[in-house]
C-alpha positions as CSV (number, residue, x, y, z in Angstrom):
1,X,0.0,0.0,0.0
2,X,2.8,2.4,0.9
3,X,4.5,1.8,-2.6
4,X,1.0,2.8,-4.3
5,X,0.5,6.3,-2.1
6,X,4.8,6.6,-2.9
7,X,4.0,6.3,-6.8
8,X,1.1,8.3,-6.8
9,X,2.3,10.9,-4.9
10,X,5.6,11.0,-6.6
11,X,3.3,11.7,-10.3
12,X,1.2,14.1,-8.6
13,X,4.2,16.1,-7.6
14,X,6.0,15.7,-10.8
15,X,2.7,16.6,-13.1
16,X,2.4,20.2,-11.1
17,X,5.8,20.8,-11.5
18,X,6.1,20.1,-15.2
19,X,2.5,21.6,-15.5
20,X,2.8,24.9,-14.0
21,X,6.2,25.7,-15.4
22,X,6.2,28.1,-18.4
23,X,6.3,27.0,-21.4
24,X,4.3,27.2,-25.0
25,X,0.9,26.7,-23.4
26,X,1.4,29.2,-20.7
27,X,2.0,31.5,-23.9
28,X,-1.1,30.7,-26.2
29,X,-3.3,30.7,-23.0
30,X,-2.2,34.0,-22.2
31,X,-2.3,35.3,-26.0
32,X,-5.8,34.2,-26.0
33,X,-6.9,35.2,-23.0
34,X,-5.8,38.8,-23.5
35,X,-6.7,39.2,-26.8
36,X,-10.2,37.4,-26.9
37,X,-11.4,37.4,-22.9
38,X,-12.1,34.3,-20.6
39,X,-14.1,32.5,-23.0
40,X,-11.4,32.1,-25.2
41,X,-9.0,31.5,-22.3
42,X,-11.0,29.1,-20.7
43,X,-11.4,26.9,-24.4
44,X,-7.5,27.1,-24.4
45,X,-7.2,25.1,-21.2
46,X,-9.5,22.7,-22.4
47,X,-8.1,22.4,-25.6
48,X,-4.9,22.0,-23.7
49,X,-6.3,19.0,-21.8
50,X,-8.0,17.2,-24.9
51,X,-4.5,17.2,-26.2
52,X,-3.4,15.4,-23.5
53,X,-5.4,13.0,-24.5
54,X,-3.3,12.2,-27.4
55,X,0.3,11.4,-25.3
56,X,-2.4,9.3,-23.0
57,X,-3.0,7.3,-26.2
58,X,0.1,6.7,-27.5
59,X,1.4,6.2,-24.3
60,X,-1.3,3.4,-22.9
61,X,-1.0,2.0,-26.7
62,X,3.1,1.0,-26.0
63,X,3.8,3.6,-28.7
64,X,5.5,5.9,-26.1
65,X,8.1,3.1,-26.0
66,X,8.7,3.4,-29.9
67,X,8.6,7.0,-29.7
68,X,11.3,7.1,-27.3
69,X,13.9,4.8,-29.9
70,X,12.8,6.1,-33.3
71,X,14.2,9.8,-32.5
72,X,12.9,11.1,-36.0
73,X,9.5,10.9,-35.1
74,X,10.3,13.5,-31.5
75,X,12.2,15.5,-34.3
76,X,9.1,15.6,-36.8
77,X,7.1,16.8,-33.8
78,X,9.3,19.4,-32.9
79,X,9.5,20.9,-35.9
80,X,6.0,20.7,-36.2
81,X,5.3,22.3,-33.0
82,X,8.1,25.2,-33.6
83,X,6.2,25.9,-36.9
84,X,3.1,25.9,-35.2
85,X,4.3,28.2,-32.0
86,X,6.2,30.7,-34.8
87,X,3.0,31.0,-36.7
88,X,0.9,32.0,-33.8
89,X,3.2,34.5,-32.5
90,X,3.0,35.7,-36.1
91,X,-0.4,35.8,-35.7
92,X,-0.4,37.6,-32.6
93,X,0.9,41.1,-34.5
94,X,-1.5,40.5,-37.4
95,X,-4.4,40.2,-35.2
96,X,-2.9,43.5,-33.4
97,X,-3.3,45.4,-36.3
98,X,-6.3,43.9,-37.4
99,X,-8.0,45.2,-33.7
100,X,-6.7,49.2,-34.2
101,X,-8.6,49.2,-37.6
102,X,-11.6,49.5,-35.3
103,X,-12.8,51.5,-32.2
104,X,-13.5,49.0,-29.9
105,X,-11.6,45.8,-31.2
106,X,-14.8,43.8,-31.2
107,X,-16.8,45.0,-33.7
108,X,-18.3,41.8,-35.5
109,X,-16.5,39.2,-32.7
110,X,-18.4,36.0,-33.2
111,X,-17.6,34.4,-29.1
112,X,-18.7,30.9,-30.3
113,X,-15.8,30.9,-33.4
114,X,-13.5,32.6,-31.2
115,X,-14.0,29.7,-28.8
116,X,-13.5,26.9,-31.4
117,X,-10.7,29.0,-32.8
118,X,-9.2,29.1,-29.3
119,X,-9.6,25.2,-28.4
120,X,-7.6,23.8,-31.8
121,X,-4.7,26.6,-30.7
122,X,-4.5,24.7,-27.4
123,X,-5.3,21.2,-28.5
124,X,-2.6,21.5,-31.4
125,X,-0.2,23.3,-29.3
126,X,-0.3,20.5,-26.7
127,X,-0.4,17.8,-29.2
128,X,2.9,18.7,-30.9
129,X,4.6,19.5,-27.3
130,X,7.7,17.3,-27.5
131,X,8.2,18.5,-24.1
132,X,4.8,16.8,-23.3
133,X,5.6,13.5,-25.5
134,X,9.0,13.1,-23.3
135,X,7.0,13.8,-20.3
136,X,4.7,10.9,-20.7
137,X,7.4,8.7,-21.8
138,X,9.8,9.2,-19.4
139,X,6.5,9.4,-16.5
140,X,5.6,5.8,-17.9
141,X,8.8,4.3,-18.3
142,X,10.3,5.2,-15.6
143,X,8.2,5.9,-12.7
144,X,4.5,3.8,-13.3
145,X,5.5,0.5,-12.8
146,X,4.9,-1.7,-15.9
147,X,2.7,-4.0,-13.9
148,X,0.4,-0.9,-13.4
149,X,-3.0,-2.4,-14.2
150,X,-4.4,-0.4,-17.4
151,X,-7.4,0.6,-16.0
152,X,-5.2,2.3,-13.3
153,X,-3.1,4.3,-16.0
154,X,-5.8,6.1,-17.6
155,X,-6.8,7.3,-14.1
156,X,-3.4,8.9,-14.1
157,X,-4.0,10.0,-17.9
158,X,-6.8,11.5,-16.8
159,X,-5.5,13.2,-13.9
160,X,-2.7,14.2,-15.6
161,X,-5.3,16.5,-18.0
162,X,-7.7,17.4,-15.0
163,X,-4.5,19.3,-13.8
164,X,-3.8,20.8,-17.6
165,X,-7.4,22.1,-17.6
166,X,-7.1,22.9,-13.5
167,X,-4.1,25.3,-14.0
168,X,-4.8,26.4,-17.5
169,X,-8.6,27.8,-16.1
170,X,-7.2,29.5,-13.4
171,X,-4.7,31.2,-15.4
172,X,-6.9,32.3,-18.0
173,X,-9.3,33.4,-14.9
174,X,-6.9,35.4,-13.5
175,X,-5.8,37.6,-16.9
176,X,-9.0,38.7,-17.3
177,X,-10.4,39.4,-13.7
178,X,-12.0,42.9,-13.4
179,X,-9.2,43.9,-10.9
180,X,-6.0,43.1,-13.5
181,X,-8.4,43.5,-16.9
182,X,-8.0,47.5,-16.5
183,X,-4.0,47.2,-16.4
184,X,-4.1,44.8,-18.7
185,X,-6.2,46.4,-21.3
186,X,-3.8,49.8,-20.7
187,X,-1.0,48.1,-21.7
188,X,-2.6,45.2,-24.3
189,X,-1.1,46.3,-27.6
190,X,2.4,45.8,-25.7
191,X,1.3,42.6,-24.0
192,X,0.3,41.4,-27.1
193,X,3.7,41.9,-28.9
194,X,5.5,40.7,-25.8
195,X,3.2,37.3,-26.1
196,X,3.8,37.4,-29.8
197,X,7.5,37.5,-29.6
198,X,7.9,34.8,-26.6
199,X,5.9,32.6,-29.2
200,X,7.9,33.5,-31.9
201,X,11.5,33.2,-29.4
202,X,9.6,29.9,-28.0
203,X,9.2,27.8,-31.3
204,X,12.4,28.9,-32.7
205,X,13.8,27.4,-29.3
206,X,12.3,24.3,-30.0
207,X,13.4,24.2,-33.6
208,X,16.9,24.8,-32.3
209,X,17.1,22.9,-29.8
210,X,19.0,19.2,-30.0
């Protein structure tokens, strides 16, 4: 029993840890939460979590293990990913520009497009994490122990993307609350080229990186 509580206590502390550190989904959530409001922030985290759902996959599938030897597919995904992160930092200024061209920035803003618009950002940007992929194969590999009944690792699958969508929510809550939206919305067009250029910094990191 004591090795069970150790295990899952040991994942538990290892998901927050890898969960609230900064990284590309930090970076979309806050783009999107800044530039679209808590709806769109909020579909970001659970996109974020649905993409989760692919390492969970993979993983519970034996792929991970695959994954792990045949390097060209981590490097496919990381270029993918830095692509993806560069053209939404890209984005970001385009947007920008697009928002002065009108008074208010919301002029003809369909919520429910934004939304859906919003979830694919975080479900793709999560998907193509290589960050996330080593995560879940070096969690499963090296700390779940093999014998691990299956029924007991999509528990910690799921876990593992209650805490995505957990942290993600509260982030995106938190950027637009009335007491920080005022600030925020002072300084947007900066905050909005600061977010763009982390994006753009972030994926050309990852494309770099060995």
């Amino acid at each position: 029993m004591m090795q069970w509580e150790t295990q899952l206590t040991l994942i538990g502390v290892i998901t927050i840890l890898a969960v609230i550190s900064p990284g590309p989904d930090f970076a979309v959530t806050t783009r999107n939460s800044l530039m679209q409001g808590r709806r769109s922030g909020l579909a970001t985290a659970a996109g974020i979590a649905s993409g989760v759902s692919v390492h969970i996959v993979y993983t519970l599938l034996g792929l991970g293990y695959v994954m792990a030897e045949a390097v060209w597919l981590l490097e496919a995904m990381k270029y993918c990913g830095a692509a993806y992160l560069i053209w939404l930092g890209v984005a970001a200024f385009r947007t920008q520009q697009q928002n002065t061209s009108t008074k208010t920035g919301q002029q003809g803003f369909d919520a429910s497009a934004s939304s859906g618009w919003a979830f694919r950002n975080g479900f793709v940007c999560n998907a193509l994490n290589p960050k996330t992929a080593l995560f879940f194969i070096a969690l499963f590999t090296q700390v779940v122990d093999p014998a691990t009944p299956a029924i007991v690792q999509i528990g910690l699958g799921i876990f593992i993307a209650a805490v995505h969508l957990l942290w993600f929510s509260i982030v995106a809550v938190l950027l637009t609350h009335p007491r920080f939206k005022a600030k925020f919305d002072r300084s947007k067009s900066w905050i909005e080229r600061v977010v763009g250029i982390c994006l753009i910094g972030l994926g050309a990191k990852l494309a770099l990186s060995s």
